[in-house]
C-alpha positions in Angstrom: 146.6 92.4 177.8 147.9 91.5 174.2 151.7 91.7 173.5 153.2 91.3 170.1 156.0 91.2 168.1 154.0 93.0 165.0 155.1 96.4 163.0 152.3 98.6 162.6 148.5 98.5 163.4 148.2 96.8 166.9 145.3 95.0 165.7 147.0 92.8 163.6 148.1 90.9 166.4 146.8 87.6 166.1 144.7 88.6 162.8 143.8 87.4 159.9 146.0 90.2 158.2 149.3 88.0 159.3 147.9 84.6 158.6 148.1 83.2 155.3 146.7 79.4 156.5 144.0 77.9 157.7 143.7 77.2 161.6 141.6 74.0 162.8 140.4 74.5 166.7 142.1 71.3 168.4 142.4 70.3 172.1 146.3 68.8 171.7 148.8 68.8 174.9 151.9 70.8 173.4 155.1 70.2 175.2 157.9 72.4 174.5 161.0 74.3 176.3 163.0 77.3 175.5 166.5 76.9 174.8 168.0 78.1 177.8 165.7 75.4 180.2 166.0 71.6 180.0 162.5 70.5 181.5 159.9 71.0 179.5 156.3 72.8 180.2 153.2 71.0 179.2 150.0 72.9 177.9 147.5 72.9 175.9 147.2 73.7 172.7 143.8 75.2 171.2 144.3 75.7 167.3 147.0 75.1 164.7 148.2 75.9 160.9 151.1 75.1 159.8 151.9 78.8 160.1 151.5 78.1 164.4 149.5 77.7 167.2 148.3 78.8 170.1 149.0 77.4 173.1 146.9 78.1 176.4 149.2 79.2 179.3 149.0 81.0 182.4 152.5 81.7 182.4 153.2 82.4 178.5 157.1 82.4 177.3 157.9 86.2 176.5 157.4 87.6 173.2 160.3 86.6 170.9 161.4 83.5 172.5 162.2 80.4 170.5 159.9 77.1 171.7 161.2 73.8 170.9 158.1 72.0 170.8 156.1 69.2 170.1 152.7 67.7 170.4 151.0 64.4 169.9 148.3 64.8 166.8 145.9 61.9 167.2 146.3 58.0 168.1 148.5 57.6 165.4 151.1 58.7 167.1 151.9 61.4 164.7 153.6 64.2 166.4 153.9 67.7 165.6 157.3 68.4 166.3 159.7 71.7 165.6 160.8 75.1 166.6 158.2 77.8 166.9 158.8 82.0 167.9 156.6 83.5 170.0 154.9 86.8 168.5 151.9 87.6 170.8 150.4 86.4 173.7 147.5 87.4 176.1 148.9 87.4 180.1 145.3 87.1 181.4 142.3 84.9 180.7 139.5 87.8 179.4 136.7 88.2 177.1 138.7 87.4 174.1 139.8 84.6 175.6 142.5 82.8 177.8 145.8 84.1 178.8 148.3 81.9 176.4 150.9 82.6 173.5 150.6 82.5 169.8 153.2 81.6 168.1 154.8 81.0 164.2 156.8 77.7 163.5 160.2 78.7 162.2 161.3 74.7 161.5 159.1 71.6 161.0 160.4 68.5 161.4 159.6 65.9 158.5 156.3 64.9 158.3 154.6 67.7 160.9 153.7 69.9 158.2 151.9 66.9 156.6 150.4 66.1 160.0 148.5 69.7 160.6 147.4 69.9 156.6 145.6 66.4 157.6 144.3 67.9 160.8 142.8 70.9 159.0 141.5 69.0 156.1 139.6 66.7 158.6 138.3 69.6 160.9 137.0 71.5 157.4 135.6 68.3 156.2 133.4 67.6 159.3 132.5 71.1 159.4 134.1 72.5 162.0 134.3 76.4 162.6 137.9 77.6 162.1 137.1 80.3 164.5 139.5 80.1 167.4 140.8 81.6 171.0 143.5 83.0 168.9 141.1 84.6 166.2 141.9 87.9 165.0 140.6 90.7 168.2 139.4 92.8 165.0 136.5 90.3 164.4 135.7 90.6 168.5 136.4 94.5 168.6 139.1 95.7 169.8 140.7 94.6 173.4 141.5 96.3 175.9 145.3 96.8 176.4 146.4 95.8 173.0 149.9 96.8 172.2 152.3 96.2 169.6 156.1 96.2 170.9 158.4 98.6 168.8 160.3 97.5 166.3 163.6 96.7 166.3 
């Protein structure tokens, strides 16, 4: 099943419709904790923007929470580092792919921003399909179970 924090069409969870960047499919380790836990949960992540990511998760944070996060980019060491909201996730691995949470960054932290534009440069450079486990369920038809939580 699909949650989201979305107004309107349920199948503009995860779209398209609500992105405005560019996603590069990765395979970074994202570490991050919400604000009321002190240990932090490591998973991975499968694509990012510098709109968000989504991070694969069998236990995914609820829709809403704030995520401090960060992730390590390359061998660089440049990190992706910031505070990211949770607006949809997928409880259970399916068809459209595994159970996780996508989520928007609400902060960068100087010099993440310039980190995932290098990332996505480099992935559309070498040719690598954008397509992701997050893509937009319109594009795979429409999933089971997808609902849109009300607005508030």
């Amino acid at each position: 099943m699909i949650e989201g924090l979305v107004s309107g069409d349920p199948m503009d969870v995860g779209s398209n419709k609500s992105r405005k960047d560019t996603r590069a499919v990765v395979s970074l380790v994202a570490r991050y904790r919400s604000p009321s836990t002190f240990e932090y949960v490591q998973e991975a992540c499968c694509d990012v923007s510098v709109g968000g990511m989504f991070i694969k998760s069998t236990d995914p944070a609820a829709a809403g929470t704030l995520l401090k996060l960060e992730c390590e980019a390359d061998s660089n060491a440049d990190k992706i580092r910031g505070v990211a909201r949770v607006v949809w996730l997928r409880r259970d691995n399916n068809e459209y792919g595994p159970s996780g949470m996508g989520v928007k960054f609400v902060k960068l932290e100087p010099g993440s921003r310039e980190t995932i534009t290098r990332i996505v440069q480099e992935n559309s450079a070498a040719g690598i399909e954008p397509l992701s486990m997050s893509s937009a369920p319109e594009s795979r038809g429409k999933p089971p179970g997808v609902h849109a939580l009300p607005n508030k």
